[in-house]
SELUM-390015 format. One record per atom (N, C-alpha, C): residue number from 1; chain; atom name; y, z negated, x. Coordinates in nm, 3 decimals, decimal comma. Atoms other than C-alpha are relative to their C-alpha. Layout:
% residues N
ATOM   i ch at      c2      c3      c1
ATOM NUM  A CA       Y       Z       X
...
END
This chain:
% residues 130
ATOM   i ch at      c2      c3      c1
ATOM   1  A  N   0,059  -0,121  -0,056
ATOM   1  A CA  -0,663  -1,587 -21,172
ATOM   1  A  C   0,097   0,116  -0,020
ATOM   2  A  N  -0,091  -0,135   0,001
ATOM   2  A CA  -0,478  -1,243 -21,096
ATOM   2  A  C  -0,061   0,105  -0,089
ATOM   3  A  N   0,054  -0,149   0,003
ATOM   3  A CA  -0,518  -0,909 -21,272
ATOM   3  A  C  -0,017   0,120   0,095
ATOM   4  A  N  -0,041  -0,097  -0,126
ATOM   4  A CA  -0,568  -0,676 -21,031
ATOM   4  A  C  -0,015   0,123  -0,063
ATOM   5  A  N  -0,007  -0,141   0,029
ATOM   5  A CA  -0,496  -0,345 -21,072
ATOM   5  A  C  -0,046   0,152   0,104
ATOM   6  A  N   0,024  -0,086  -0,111
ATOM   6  A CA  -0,571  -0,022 -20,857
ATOM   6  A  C   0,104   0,130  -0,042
ATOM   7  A  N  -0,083  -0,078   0,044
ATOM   7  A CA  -0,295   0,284 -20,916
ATOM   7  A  C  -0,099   0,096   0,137
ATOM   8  A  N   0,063  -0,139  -0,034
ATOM   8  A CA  -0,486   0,607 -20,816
ATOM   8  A  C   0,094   0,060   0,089
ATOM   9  A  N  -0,090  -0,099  -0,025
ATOM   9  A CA  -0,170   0,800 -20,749
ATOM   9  A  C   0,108  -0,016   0,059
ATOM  10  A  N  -0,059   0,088  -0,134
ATOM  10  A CA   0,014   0,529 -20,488
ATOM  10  A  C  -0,006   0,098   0,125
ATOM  11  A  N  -0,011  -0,040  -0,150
ATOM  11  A CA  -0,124   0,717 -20,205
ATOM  11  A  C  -0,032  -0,117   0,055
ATOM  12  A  N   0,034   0,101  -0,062
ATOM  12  A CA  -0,222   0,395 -20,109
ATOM  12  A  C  -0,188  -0,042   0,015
ATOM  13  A  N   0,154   0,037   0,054
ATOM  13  A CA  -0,616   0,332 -20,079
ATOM  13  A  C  -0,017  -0,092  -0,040
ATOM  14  A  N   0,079   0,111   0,132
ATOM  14  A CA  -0,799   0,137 -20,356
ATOM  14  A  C   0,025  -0,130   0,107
ATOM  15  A  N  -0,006   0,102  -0,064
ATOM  15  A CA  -0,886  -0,125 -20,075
ATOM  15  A  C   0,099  -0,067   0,061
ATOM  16  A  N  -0,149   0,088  -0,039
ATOM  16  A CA  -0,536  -0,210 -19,958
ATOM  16  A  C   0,060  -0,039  -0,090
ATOM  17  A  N  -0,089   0,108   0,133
ATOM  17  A CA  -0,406  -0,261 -20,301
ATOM  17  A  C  -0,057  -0,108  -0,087
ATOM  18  A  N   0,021   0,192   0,047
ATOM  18  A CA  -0,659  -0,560 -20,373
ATOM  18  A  C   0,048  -0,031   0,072
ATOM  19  A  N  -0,067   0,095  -0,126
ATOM  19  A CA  -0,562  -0,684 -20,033
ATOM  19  A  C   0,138  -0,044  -0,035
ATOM  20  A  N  -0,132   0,019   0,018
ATOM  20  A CA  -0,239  -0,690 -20,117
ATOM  20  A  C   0,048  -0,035  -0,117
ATOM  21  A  N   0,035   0,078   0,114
ATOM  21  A CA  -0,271  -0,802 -20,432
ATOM  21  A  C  -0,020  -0,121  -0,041
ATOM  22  A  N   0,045   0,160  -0,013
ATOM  22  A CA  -0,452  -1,158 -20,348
ATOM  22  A  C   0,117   0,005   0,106
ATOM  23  A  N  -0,116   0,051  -0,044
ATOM  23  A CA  -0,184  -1,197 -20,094
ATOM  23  A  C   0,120   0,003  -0,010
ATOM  24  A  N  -0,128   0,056   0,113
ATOM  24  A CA   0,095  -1,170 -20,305
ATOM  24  A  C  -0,024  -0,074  -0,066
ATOM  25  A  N   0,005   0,091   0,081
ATOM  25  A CA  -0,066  -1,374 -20,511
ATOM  25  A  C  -0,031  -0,116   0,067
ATOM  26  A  N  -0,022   0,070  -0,061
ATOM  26  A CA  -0,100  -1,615 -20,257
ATOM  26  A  C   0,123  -0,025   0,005
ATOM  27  A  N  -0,155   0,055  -0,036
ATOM  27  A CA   0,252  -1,615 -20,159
ATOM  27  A  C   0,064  -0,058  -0,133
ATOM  28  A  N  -0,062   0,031   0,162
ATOM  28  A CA   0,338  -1,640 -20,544
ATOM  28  A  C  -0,091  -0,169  -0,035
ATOM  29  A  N   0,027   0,146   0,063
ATOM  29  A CA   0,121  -1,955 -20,553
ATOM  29  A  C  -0,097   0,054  -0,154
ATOM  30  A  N   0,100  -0,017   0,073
ATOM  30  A CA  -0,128  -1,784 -20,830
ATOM  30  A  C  -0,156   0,007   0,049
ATOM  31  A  N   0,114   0,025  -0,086
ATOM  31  A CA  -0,387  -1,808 -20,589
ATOM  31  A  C  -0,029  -0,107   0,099
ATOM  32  A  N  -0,032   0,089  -0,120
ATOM  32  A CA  -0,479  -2,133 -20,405
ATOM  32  A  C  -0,140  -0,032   0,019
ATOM  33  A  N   0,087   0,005  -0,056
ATOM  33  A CA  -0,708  -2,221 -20,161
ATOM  33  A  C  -0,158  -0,076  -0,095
ATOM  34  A  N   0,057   0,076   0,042
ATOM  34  A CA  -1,082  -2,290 -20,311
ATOM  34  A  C  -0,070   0,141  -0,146
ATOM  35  A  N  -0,016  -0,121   0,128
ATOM  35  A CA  -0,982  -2,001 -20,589
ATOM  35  A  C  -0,127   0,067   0,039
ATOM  36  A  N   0,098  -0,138  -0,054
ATOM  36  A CA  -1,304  -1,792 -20,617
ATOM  36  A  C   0,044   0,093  -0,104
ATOM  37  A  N  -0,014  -0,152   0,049
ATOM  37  A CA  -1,227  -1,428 -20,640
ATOM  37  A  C  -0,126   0,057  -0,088
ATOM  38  A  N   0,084  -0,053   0,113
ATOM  38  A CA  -1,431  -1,196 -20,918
ATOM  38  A  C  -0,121   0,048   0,084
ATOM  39  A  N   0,118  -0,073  -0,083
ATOM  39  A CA  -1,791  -1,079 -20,784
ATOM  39  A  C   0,058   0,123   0,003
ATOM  40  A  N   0,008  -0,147  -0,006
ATOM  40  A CA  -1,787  -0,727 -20,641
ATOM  40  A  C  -0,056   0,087  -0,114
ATOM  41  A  N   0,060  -0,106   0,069
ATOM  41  A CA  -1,986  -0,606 -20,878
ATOM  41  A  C   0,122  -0,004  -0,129
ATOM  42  A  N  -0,146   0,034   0,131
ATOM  42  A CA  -1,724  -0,768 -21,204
ATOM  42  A  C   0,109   0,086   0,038
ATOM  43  A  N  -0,092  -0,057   0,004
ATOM  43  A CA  -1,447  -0,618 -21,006
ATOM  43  A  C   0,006   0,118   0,021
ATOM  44  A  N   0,075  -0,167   0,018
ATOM  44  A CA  -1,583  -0,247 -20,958
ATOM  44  A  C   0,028   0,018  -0,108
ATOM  45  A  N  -0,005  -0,075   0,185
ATOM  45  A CA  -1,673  -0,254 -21,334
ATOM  45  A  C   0,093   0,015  -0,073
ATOM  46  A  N  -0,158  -0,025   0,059
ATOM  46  A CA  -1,310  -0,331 -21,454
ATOM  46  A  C   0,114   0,057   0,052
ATOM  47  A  N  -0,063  -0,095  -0,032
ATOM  47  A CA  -1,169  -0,132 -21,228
ATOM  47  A  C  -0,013   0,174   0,004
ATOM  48  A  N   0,061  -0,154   0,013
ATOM  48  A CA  -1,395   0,175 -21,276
ATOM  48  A  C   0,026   0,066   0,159
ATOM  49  A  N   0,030  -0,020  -0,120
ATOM  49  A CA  -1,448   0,173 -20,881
ATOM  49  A  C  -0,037  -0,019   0,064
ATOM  50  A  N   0,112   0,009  -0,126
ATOM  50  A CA  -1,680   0,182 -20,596
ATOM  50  A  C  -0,059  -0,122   0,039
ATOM  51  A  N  -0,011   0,125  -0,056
ATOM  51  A CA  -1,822  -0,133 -20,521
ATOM  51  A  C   0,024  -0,036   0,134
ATOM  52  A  N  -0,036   0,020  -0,113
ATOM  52  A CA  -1,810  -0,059 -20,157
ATOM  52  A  C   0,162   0,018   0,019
ATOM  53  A  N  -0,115   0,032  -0,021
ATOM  53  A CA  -1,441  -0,025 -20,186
ATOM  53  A  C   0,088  -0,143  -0,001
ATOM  54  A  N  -0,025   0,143   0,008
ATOM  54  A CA  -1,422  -0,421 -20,327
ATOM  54  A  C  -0,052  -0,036   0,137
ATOM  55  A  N   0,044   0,032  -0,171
ATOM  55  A CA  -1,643  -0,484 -20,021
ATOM  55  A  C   0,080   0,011   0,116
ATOM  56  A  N  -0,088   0,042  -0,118
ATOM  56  A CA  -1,408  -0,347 -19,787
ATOM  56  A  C   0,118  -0,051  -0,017
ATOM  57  A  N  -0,048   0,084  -0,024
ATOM  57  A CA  -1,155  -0,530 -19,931
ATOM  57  A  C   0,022  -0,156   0,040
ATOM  58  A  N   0,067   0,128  -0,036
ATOM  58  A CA  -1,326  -0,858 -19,908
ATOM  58  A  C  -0,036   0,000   0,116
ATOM  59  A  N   0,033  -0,066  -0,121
ATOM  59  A CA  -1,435  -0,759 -19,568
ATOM  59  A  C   0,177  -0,053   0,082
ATOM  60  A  N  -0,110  -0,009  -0,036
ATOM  60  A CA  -1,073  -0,682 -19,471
ATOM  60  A  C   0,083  -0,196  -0,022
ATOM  61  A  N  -0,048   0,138   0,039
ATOM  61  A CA  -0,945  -1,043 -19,660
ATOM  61  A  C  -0,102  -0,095   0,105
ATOM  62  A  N   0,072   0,093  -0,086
ATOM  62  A CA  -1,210  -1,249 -19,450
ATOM  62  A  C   0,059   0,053   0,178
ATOM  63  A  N  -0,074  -0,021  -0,111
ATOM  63  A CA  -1,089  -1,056 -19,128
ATOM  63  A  C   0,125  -0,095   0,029
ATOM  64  A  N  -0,107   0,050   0,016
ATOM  64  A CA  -0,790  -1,190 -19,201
ATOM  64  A  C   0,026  -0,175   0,007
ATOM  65  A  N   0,019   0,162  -0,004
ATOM  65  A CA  -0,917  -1,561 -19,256
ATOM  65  A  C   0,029  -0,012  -0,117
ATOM  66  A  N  -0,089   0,057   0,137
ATOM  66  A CA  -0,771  -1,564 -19,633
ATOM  66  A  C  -0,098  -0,005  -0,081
ATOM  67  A  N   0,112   0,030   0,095
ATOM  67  A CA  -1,124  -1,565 -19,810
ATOM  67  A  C  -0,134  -0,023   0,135
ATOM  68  A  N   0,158   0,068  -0,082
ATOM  68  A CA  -1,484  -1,666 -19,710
ATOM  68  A  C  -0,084   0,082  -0,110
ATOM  69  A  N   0,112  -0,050   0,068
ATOM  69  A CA  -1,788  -1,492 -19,858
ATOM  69  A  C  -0,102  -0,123  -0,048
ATOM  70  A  N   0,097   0,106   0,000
ATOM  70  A CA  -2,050  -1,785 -19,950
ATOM  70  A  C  -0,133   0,059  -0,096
ATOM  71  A  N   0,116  -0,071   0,031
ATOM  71  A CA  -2,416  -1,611 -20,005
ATOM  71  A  C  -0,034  -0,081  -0,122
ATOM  72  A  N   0,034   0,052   0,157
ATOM  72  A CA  -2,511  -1,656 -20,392
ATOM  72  A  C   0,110  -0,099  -0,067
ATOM  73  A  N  -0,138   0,128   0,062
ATOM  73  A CA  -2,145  -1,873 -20,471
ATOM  73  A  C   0,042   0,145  -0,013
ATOM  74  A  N  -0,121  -0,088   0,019
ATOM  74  A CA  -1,932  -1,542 -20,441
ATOM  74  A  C   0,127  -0,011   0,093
ATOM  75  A  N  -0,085  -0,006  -0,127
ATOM  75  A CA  -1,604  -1,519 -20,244
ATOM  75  A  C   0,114  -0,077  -0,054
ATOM  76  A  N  -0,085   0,110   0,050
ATOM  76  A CA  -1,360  -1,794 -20,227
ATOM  76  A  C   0,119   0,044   0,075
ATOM  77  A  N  -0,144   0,029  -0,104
ATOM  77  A CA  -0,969  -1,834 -20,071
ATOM  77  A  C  -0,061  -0,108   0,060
ATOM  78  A  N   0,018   0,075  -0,103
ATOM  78  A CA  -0,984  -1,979 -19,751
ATOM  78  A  C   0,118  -0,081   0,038
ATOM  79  A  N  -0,150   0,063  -0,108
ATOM  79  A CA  -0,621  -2,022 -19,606
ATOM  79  A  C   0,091   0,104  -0,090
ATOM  80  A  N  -0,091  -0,029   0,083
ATOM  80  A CA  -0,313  -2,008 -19,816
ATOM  80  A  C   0,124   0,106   0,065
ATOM  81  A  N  -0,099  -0,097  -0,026
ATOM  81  A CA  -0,011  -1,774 -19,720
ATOM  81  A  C   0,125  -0,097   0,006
ATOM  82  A  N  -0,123   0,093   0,026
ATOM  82  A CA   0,304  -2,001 -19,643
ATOM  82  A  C   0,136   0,119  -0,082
ATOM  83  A  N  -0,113  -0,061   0,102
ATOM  83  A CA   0,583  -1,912 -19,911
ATOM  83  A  C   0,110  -0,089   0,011
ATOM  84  A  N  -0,033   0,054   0,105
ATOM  84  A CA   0,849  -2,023 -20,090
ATOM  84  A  C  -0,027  -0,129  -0,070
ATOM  85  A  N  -0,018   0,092   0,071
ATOM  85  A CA   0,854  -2,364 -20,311
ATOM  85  A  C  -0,039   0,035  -0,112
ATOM  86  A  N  -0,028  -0,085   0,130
ATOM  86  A CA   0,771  -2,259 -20,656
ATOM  86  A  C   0,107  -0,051  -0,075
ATOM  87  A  N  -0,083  -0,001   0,068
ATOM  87  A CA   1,091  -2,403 -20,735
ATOM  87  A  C   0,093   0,082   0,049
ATOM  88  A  N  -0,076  -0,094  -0,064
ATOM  88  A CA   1,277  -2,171 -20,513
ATOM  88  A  C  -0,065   0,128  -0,045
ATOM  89  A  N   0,028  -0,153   0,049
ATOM  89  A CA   1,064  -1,851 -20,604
ATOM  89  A  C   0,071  -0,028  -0,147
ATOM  90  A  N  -0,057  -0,037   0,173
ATOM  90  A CA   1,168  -1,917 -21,008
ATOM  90  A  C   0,167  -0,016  -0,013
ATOM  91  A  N  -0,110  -0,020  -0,051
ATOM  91  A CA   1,526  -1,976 -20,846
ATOM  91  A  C   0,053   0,171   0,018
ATOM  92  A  N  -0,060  -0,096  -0,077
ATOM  92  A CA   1,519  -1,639 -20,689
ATOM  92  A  C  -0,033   0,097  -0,134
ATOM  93  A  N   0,069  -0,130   0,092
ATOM  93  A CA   1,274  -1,470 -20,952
ATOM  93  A  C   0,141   0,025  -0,115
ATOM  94  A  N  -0,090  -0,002   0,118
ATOM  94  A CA   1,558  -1,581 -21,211
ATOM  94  A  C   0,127   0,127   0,005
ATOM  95  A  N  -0,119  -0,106   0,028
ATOM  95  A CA   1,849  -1,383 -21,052
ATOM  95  A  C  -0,056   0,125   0,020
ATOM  96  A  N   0,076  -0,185   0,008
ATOM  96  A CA   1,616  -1,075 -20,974
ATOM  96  A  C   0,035   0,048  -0,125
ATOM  97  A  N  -0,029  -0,067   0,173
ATOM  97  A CA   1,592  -1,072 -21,369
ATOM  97  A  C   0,088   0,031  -0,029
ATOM  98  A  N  -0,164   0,004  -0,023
ATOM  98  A CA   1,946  -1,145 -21,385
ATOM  98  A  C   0,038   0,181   0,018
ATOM  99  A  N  -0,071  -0,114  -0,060
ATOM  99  A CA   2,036  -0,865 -21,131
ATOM  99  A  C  -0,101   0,166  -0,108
ATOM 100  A  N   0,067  -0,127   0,041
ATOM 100  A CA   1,743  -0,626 -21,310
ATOM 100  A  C   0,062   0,009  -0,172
ATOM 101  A  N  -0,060  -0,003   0,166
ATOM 101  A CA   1,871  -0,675 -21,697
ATOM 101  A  C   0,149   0,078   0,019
ATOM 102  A  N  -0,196  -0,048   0,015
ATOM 102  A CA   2,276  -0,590 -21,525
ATOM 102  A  C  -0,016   0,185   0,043
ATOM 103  A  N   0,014  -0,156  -0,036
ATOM 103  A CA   2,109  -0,266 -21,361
ATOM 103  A  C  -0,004   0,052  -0,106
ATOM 104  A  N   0,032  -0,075   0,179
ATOM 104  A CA   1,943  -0,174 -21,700
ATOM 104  A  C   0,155   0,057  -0,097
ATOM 105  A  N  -0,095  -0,061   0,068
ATOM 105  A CA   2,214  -0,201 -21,895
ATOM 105  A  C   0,137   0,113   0,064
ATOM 106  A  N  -0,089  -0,109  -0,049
ATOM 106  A CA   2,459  -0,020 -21,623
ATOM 106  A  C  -0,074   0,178  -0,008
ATOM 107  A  N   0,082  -0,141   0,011
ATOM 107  A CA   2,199   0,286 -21,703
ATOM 107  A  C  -0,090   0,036   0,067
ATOM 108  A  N   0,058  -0,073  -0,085
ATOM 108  A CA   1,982   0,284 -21,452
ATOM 108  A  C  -0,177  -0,061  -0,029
ATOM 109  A  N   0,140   0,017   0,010
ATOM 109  A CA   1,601   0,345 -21,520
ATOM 109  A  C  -0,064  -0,095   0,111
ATOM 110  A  N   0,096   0,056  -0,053
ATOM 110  A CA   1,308   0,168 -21,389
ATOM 110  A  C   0,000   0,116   0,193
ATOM 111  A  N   0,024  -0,084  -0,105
ATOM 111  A CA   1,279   0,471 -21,110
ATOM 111  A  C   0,086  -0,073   0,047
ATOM 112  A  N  -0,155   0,033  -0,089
ATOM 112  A CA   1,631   0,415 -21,018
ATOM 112  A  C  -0,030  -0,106   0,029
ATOM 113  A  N  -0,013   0,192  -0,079
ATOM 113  A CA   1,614   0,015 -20,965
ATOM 113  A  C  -0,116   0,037   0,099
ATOM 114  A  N   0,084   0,039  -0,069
ATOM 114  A CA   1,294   0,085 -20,789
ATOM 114  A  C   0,061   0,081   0,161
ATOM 115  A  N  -0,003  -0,069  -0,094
ATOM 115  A CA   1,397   0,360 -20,545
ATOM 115  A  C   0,136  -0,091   0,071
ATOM 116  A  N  -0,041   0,049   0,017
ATOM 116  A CA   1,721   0,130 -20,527
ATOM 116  A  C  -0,027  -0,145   0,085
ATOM 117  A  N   0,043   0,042  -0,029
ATOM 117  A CA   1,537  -0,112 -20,447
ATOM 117  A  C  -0,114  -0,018   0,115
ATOM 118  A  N   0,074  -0,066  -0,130
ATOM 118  A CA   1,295   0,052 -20,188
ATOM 118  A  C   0,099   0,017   0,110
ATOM 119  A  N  -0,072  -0,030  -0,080
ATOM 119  A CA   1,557   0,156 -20,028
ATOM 119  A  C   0,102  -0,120   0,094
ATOM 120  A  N  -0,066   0,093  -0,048
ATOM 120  A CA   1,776  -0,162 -19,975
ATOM 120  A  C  -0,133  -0,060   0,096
ATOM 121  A  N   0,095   0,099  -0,067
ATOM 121  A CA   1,451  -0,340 -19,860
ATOM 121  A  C  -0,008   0,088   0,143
ATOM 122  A  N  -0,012  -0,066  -0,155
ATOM 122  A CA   1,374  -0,075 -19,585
ATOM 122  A  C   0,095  -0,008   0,074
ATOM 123  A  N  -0,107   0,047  -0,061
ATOM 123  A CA   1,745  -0,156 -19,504
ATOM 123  A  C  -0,052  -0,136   0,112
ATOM 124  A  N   0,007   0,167  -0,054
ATOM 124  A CA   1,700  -0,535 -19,458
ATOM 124  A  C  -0,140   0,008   0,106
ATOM 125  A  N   0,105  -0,010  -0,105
ATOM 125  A CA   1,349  -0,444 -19,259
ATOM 125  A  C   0,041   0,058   0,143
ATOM 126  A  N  -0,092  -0,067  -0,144
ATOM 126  A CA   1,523  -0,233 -18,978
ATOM 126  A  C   0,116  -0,100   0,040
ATOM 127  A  N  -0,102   0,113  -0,066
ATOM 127  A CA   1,821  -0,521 -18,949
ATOM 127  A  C  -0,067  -0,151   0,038
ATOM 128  A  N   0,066   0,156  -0,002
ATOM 128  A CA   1,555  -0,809 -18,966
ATOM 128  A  C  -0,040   0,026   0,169
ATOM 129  A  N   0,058  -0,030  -0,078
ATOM 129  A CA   1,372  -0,581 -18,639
ATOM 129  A  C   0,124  -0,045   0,141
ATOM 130  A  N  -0,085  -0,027  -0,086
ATOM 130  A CA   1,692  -0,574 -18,441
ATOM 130  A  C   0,044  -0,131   0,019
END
């Protein structure tokens, strides 16, 4: 099972960052089909938020086809996310670390690798389009 988290101060709404949440964790292979997700009400209370905000993420995830609701069971994964191998993600995850331990020590904070890192990706997204 995932932790899910919610960051207030993303700018992102509550309900897109479960969504996005179970389907990373799909792609990561911590979530597989069958998995039932936390009741709405469980995941409200440990997140200290709305239950209609879990709703419309669950809502949104069934749109999608990647969960199912099942009346008095709770909400399950439906359809997996094609990834990766998980011997190829701990391949790749390895030199991330790699490359994130050589940033560190060259001086550069967490910000820095991330913005760094934001930034190359928006690269590779505009050359993937073209």
């Amino acid at each position: 099972m995932i932790e899910f988290r919610v960051d207030t101060g993303s700018g992102v709404p509550p309900y897109r960052q479960l969504v996005h949440q179970v389907e990373h964790a799909l792609r990561l292979g911590q979530l597989q089909v069958g998995d039932r997700l936390p009741t709405v009400k469980e995941l409200a209370k440990n997140l200290v938020i709305n239950p209609n905000t879990v709703l419309k993420a669950y809502r949104e995830l069934e749109h999608k086809g990647l969960a199912k609701g099942r009346p008095g069971q709770g909400t399950f994964i439906e359809r997996g996310l094609t990834g990766l191998p998980a011997e190829k993600q701990a391949e790749l995850r390895a030199g991330l670390e790699s490359w994130l331990a050589e940033a560190h020590r060259a001086g550069m904070d967490a910000d820095g690798i991330a913005a760094l890192v934001a930034t190359v990706l928006a690269e590779f997204r505009l050359e993937e389009r073209t």
